[in-house]
Backbone and ligand atoms as CSV (ligand in chain L), in Angstrom:
chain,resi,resn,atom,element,x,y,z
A,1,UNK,N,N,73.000,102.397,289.495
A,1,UNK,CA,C,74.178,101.945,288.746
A,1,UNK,C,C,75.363,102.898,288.962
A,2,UNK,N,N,75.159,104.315,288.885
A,2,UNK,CA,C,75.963,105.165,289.261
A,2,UNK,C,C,76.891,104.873,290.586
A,3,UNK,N,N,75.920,104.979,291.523
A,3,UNK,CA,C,76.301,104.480,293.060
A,3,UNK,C,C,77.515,103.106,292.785
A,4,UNK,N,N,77.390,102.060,292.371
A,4,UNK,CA,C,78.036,101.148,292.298
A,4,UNK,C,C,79.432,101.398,291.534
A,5,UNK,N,N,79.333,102.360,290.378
A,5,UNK,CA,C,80.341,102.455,289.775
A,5,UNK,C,C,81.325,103.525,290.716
A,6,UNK,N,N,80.597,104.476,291.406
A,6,UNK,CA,C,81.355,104.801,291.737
A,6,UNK,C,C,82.553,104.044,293.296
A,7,UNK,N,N,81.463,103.195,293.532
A,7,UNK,CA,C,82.636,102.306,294.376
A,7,UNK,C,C,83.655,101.982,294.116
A,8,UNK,N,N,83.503,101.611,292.559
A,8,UNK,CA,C,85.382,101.443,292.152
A,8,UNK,C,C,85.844,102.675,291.430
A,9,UNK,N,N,85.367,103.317,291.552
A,9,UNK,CA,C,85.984,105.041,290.362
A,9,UNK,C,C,86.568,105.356,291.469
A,10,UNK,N,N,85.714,105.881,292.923
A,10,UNK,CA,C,86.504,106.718,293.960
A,10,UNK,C,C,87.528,106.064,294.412
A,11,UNK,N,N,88.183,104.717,294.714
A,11,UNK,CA,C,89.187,104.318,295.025
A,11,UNK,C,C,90.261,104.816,294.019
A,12,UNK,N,N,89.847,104.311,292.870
A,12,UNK,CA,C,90.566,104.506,291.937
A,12,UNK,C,C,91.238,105.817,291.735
A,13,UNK,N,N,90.303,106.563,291.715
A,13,UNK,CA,C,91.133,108.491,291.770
A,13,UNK,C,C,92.110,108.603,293.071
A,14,UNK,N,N,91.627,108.001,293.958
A,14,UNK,CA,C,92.429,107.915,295.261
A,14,UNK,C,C,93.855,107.466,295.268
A,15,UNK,N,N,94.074,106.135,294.883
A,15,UNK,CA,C,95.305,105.501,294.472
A,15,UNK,C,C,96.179,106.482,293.407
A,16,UNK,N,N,95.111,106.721,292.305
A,16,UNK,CA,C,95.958,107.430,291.430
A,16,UNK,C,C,96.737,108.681,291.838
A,17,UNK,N,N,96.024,109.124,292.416
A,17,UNK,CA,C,96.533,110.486,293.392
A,17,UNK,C,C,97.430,110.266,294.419
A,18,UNK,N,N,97.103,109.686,295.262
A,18,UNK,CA,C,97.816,109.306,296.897
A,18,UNK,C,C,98.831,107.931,296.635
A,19,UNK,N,N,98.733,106.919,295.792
A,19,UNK,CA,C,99.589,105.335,295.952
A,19,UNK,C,C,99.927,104.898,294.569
A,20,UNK,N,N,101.071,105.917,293.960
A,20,UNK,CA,C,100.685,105.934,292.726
A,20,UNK,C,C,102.077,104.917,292.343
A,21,UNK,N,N,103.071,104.782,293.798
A,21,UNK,CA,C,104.440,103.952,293.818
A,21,UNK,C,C,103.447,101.858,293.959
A,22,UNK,N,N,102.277,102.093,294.728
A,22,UNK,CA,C,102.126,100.431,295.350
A,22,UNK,C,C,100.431,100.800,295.079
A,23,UNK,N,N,100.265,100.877,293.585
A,23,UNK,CA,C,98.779,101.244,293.186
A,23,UNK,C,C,97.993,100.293,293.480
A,24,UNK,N,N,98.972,99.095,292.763
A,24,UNK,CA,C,97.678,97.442,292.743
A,24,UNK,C,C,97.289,97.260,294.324
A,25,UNK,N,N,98.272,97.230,295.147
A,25,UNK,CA,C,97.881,96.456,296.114
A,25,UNK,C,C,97.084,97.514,297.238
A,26,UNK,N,N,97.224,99.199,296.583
A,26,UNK,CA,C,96.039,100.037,297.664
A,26,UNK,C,C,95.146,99.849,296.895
A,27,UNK,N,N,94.705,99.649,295.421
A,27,UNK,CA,C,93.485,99.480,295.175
A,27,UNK,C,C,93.142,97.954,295.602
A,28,UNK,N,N,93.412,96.866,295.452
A,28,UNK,CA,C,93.122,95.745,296.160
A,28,UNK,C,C,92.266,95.939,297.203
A,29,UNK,N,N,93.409,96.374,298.269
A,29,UNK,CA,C,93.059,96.581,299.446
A,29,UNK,C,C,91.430,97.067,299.824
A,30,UNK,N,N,91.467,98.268,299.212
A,30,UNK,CA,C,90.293,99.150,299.055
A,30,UNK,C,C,89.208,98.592,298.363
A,31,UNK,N,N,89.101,97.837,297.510
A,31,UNK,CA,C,87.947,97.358,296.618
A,31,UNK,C,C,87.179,96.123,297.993
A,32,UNK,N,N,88.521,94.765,298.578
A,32,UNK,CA,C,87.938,93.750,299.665
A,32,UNK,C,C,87.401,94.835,300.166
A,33,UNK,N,N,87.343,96.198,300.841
A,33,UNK,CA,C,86.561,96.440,301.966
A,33,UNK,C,C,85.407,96.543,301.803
A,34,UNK,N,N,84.954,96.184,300.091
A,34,UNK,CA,C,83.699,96.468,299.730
A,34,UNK,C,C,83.131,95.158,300.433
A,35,UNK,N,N,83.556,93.796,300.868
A,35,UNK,CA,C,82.804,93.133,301.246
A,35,UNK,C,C,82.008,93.626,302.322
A,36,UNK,N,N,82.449,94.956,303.278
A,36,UNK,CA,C,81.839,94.744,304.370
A,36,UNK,C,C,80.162,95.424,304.297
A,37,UNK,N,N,79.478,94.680,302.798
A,37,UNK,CA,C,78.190,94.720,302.455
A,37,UNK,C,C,77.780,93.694,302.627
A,38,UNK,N,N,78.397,92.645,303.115
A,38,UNK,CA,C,78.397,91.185,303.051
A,38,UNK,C,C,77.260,90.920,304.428
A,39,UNK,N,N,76.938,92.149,304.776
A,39,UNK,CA,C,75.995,92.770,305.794
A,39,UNK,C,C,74.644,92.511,305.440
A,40,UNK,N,N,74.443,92.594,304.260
A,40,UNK,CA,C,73.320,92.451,303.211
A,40,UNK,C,C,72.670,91.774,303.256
A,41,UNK,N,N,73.326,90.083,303.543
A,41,UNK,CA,C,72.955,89.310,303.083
A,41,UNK,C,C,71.861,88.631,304.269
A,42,UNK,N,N,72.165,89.726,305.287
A,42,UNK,CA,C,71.246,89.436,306.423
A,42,UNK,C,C,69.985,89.351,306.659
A,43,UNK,N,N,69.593,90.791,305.640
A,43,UNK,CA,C,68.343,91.686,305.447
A,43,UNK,C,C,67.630,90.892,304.403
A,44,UNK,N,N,66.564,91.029,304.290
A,44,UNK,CA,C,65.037,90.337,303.905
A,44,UNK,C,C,64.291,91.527,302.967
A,45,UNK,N,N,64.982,91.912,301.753
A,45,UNK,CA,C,65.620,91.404,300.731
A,45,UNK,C,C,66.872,91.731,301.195
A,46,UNK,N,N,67.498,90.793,300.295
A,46,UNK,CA,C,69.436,90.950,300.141
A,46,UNK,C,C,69.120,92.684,299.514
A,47,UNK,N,N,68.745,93.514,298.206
A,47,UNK,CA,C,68.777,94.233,297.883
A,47,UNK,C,C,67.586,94.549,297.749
A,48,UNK,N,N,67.749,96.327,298.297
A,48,UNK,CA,C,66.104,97.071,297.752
A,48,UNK,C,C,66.715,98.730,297.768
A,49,UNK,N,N,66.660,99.039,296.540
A,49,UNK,CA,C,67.091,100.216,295.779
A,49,UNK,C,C,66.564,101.007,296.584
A,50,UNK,N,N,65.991,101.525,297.037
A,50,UNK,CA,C,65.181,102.610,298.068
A,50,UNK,C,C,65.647,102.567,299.582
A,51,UNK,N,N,66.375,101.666,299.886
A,51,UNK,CA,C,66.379,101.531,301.396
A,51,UNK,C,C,67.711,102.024,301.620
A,52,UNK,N,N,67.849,102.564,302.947
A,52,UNK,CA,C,69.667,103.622,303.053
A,52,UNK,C,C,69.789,102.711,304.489
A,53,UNK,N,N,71.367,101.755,303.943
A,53,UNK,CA,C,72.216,101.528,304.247
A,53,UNK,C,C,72.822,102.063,305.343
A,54,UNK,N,N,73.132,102.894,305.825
A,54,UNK,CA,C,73.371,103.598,307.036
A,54,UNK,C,C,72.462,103.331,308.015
A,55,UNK,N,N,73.090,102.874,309.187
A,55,UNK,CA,C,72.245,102.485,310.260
A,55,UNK,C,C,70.993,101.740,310.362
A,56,UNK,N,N,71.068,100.847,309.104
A,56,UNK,CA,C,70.114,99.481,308.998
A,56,UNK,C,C,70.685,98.255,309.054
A,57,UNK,N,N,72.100,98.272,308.066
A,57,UNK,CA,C,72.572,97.192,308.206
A,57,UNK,C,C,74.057,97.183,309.232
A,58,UNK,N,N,73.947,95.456,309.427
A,58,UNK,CA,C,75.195,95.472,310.881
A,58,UNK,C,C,76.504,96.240,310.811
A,59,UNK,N,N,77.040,95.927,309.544
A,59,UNK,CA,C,78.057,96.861,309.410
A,59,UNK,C,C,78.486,98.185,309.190
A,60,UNK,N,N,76.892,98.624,309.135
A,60,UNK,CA,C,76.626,100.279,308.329
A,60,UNK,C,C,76.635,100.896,309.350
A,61,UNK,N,N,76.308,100.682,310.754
A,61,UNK,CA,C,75.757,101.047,311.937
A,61,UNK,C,C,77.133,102.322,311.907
A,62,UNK,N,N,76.401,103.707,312.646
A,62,UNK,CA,C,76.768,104.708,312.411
A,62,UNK,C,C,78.209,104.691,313.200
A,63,UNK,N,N,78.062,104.298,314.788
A,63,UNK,CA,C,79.025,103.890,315.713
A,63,UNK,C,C,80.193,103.714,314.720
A,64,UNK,N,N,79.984,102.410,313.969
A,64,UNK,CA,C,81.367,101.788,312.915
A,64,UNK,C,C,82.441,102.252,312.499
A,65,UNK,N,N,81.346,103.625,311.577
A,65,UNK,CA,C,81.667,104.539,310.955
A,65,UNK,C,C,82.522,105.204,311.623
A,66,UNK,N,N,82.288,105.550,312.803
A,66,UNK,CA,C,83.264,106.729,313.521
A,66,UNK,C,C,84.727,105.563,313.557
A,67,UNK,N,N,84.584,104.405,313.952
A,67,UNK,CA,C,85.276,103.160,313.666
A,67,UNK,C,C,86.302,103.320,312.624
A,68,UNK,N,N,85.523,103.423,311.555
A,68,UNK,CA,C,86.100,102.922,310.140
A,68,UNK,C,C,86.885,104.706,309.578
A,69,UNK,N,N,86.552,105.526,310.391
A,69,UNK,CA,C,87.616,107.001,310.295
A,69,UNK,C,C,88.553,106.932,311.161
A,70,UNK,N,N,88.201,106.403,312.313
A,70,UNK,CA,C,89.330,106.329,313.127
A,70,UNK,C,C,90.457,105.435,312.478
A,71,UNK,N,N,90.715,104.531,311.953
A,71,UNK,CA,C,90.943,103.449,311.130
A,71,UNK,C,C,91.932,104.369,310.279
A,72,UNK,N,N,91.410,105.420,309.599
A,72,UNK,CA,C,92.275,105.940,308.705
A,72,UNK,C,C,93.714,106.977,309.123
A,73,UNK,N,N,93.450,107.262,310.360
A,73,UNK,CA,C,94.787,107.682,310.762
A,73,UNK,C,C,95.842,106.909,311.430
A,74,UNK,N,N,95.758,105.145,311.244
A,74,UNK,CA,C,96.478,104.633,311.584
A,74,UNK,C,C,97.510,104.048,310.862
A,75,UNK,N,N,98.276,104.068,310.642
A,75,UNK,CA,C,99.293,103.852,309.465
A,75,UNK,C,C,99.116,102.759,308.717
A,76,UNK,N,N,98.644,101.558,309.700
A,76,UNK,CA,C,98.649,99.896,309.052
A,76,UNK,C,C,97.567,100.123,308.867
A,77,UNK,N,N,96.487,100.608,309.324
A,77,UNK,CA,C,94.868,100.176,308.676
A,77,UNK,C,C,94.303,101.454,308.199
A,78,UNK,N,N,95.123,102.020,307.323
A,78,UNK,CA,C,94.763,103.155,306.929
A,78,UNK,C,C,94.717,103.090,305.545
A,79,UNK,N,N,94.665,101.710,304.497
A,79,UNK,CA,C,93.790,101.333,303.378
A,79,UNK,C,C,92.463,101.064,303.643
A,80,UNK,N,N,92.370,100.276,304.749
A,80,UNK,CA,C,91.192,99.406,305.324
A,80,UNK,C,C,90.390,100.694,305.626
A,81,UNK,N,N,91.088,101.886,306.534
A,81,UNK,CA,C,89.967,102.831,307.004
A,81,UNK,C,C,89.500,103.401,305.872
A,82,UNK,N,N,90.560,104.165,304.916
A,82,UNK,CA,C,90.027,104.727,303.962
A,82,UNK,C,C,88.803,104.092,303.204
A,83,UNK,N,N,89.437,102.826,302.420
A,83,UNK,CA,C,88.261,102.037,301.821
A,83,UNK,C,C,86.594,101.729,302.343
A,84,UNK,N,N,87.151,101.663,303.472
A,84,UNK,CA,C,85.468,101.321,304.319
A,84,UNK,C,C,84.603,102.809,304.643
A,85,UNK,N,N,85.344,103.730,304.836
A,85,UNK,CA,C,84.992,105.029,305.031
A,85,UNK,C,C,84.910,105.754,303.338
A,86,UNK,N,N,85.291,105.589,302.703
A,86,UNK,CA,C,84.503,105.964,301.235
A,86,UNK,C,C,83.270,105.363,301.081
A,87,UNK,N,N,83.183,104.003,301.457
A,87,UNK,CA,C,82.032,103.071,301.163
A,87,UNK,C,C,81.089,103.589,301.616
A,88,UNK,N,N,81.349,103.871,303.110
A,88,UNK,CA,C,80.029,105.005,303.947
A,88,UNK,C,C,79.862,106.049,303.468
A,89,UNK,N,N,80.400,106.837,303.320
A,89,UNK,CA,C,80.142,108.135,302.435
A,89,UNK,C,C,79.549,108.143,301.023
A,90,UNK,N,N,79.939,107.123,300.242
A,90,UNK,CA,C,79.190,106.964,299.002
A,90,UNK,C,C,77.761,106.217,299.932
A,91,UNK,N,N,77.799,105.440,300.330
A,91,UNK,CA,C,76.183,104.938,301.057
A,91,UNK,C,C,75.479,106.453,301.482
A,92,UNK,N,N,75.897,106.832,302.208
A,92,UNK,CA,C,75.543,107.767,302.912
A,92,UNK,C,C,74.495,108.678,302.123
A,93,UNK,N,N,75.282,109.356,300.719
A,93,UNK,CA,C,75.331,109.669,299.761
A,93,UNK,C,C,73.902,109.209,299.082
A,94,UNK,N,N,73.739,108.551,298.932
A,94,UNK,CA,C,72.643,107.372,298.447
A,94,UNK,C,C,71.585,107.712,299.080
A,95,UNK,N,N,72.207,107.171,300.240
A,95,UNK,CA,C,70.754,107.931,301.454
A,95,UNK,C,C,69.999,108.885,301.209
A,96,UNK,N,N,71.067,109.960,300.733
A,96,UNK,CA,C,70.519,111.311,300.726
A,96,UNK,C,C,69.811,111.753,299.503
A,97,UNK,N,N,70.065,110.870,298.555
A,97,UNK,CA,C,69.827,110.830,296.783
A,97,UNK,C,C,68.033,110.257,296.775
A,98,UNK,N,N,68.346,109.191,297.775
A,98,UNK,CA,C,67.024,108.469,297.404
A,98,UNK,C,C,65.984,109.081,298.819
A,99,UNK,N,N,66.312,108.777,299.941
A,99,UNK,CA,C,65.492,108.877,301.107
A,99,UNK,C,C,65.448,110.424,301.556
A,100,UNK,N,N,66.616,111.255,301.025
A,100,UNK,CA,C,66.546,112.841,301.421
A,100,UNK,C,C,67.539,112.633,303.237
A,101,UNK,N,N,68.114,111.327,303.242
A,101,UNK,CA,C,68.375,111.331,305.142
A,101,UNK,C,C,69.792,111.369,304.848
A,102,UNK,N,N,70.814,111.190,305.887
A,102,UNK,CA,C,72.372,110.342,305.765
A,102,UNK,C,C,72.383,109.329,306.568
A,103,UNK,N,N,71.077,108.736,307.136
A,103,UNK,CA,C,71.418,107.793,307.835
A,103,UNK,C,C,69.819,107.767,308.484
A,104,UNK,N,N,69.504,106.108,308.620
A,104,UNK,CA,C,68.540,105.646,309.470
A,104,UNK,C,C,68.432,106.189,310.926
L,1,ZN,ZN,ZN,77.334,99.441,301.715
């Protein structure tokens, strides 16, 4: 439950800090990138509390990741990078909480 909340807390400190002139629409921004769990729905179960996200599912794949940082130094997709690159890091995170790894 923690894990989840913090998906919308860490944006949230983020905006408040960094987009504090165009808050709604960087947190917006940042919350859609949570779809890219929509990965999930692939896997056999949709959800299993024990299993780390990193480099299991299609979009988690580690490659991405380097993807989804690169992403953040680009001016236009640099909600999109940020948002998707917190998401990994809180996953990541998880990984390490439950499995002891950062990645499959
Ligand atoms: Zn995820």
């Amino acid at each position: 439950m923690l894990h989840l909340a913090l998906h919308f807390l860490v944006p949230a400190l983020l905006v408040s800090l960094f987009y504090r002139n165009n808050w709604k629409i960087a947190y917006f921004v940042m919350i859609v990138t949570m779809l890219v769990d929509i990965d999930h729905l692939l896997a056999d179960p949709i959800y299993s509390p024990n299993r780390c996200s990193i480099g299991f599912h299609p979009l988690h794949q580690v490659w991405l990741v380097v993807l989804y940082v690169i992403l953040c130094f680009i001016p236009k997709t640099r909600l999109v990078g940020l948002g998707l690159s917190i998401h990994m890091l809180l996953d990541a995170i998880d990984c390490q909480v439950t499995n002891g790894v950062w990645a499959n």
